[in-house]
C-alpha positions, -999 to +999 in steps of 0.1 A: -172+369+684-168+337+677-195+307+679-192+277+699-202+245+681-221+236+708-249+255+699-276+237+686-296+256+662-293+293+650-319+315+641-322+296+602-329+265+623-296+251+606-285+228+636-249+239+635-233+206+652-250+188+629-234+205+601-201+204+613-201+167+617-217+159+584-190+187+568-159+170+585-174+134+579-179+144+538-143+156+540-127+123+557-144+104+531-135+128+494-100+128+508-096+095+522-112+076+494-092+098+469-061+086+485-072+050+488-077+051+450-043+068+443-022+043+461-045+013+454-060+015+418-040+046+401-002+037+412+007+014+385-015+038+355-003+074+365+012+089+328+030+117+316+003+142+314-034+147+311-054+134+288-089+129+274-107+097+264-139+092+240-158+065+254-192+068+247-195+038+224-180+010+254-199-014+268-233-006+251-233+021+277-239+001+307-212+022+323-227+051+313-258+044+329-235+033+359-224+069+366-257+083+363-273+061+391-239+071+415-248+105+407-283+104+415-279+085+448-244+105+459-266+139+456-297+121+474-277+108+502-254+142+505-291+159+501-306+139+531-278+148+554-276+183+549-313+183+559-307+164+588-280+191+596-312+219+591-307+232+561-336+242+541-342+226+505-327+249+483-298+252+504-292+216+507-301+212+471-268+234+466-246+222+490-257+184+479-248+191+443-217+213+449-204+182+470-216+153+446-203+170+413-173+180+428-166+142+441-176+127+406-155+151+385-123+142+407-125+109+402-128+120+363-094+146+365-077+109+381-090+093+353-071+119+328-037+115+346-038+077+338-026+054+309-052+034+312-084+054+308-090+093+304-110+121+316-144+112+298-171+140+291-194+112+288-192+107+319-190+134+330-223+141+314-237+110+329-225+117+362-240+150+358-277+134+347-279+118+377-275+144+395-300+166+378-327+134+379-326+138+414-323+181+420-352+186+391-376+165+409-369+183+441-374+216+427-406+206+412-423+183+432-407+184+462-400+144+459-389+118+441-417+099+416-390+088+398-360+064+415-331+054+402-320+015+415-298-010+413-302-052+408-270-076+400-267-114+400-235-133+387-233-135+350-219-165+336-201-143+313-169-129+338-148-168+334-141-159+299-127-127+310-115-126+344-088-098+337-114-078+325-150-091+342-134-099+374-125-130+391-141-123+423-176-117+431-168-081+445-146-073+413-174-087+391-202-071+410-184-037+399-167-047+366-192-075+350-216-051+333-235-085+321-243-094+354-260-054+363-295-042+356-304-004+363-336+002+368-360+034+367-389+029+394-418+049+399-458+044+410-478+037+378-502+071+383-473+095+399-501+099+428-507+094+463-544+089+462-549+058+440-562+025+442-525+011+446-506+012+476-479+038+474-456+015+480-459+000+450-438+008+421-436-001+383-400-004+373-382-003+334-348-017+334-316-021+311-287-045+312-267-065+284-253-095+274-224-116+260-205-080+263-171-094+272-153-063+251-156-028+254-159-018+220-163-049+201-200-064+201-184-097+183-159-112+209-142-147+200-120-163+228-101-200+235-119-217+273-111-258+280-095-259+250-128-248+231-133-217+206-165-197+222-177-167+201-203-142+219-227-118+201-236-088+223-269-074+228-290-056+242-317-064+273-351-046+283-372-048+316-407-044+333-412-054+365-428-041+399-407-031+428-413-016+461-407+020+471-396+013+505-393+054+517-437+051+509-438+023+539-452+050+565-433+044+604-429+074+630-396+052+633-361+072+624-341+041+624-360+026+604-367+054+582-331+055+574-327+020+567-359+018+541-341+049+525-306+027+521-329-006+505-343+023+482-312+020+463-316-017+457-343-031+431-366-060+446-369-092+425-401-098+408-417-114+381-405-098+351-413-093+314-376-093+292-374-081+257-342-093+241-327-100+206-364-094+188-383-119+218-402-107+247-400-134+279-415-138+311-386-146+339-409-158+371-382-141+389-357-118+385-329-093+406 
């Protein structure tokens, strides 16, 4: 007998509408993005065959933590919506990391067709990280103490470089890995009964700088006629933040928009530890 989609909710309390829009909507977007990056960013690279890459030395492994944080808030965000649909935790859990592995790890096998790159185990094992950050703290608390964000602000790093860096602010917000800090936020006693608000977070970030090459940490280049050589290191943060999903409101529009800030990083004062100094920046994103 078949089942009209019409029905709302079966005896699970999976809302069966629900999931067939989120299931149709997850499809549109893995095969439509897919295609979009095999006609835009792929159709000059595709090779001869398939191939893998060793990467796990580039770009002091900004990129690395890169896929873990796409991970982490693909399997959230696929997790979220499968609830919404009425699946129960585990379920979603599965579904959620099914779907976000899945996703990751094509982009990967498109990778190992090209010339230019390579399928990558790191990172795949990065991708897979995030993932598991986000599944292990739903399996044993039942929430997330520990969040996974994002801050970026124009290096001045990506004009040296623009074939590489980018030479718009949309290309260098993905490809500058100067200009990105990832950031891991969570409330400084993992509690909800405290004498902090629960809205308030502690927040340890990583980012680099003077990386304009891959592998080389010593770059030397030609600008305005000028020689400009560029040491890479390394950059380490403390700062507060604000867990906006701990602001309480009854309000589902709102609820949903304090869970899309939640994968930004909010600028604060910050302490900086970088090539053997530690500095206070009054403000940084």
């Amino acid at each position: 007998m078949a089942i009209s989609v019409h029905a709302q909710n079966d005896s699970t309390g999976i809302n069966r509408k629900r999931t067939l829009y989120s299931s149709i909507g997850v499809g549109a977007a893995w095969t439509g993005s897919m295609g979009g990056l095999a006609t835009l960013w792929y159709s000059d690279s595709w090779g001869n065959g398939f191939r893998f890459f060793n990467d796990g030395k580039e770009w002091l492994q900004m990129d690395k933590v890169g896929h873990a944080y796409t991970g982490y808030h693909l399997q959230r965000n696929m997790h979220n919506l499968y609830q919404w649909a009425g699946w129960n935790q585990h379920q979603s859990l599965m579904i959620s990391g099914l779907i976000s592995t899945g996703y990751l790890t094509t982009l990967e096998i498109f990778d190992g067709f090209s010339d230019n790159w390579g399928f990558s185990w790191w990172d795949m094992a990065a991708n897979v990280a995030g993932v598991a950050l986000f599944t292990s703290q739903e399996l044993i608390w039942g929430e997330q103490y520990v969040k996974l964000k994002f801050s970026s602000s124009p290096s001045p790093y990506a004009k040296y470089r623009p074939e590489v860096l980018g030479n718009t602010y949309a290309s260098r917000l993905l490809k500058d890995y100067n200009g990105q800090t990832y950031w891991l936020s969570f409330h400084p006693t993992l509690k909800k009964d405290n004498f902090l608000p629960n809205w308030i977070n502690l927040s340890v970030g990583y980012s680099i700088a003077e990386k304009l090459h891959g592998i080389e940490n010593v770059f030397t280049t030609t600008y305005n006629n000028q020689i400009k050589q560029f040491n890479a290191y390394r950059q380490y943060f403390l700062s507060f933040d604000i867990d906006f999903e701990a602001i309480p409101t009854n309000k589902k529009w709102l609820r949903t928009t304090l869970q899309l800030l939640n994968h930004i990083k909010v600028p604060f004062p910050t302490l900086a530890y970088y090539q053997q100094q530690l500095k206070f920046q009054p403000i940084y994103f």
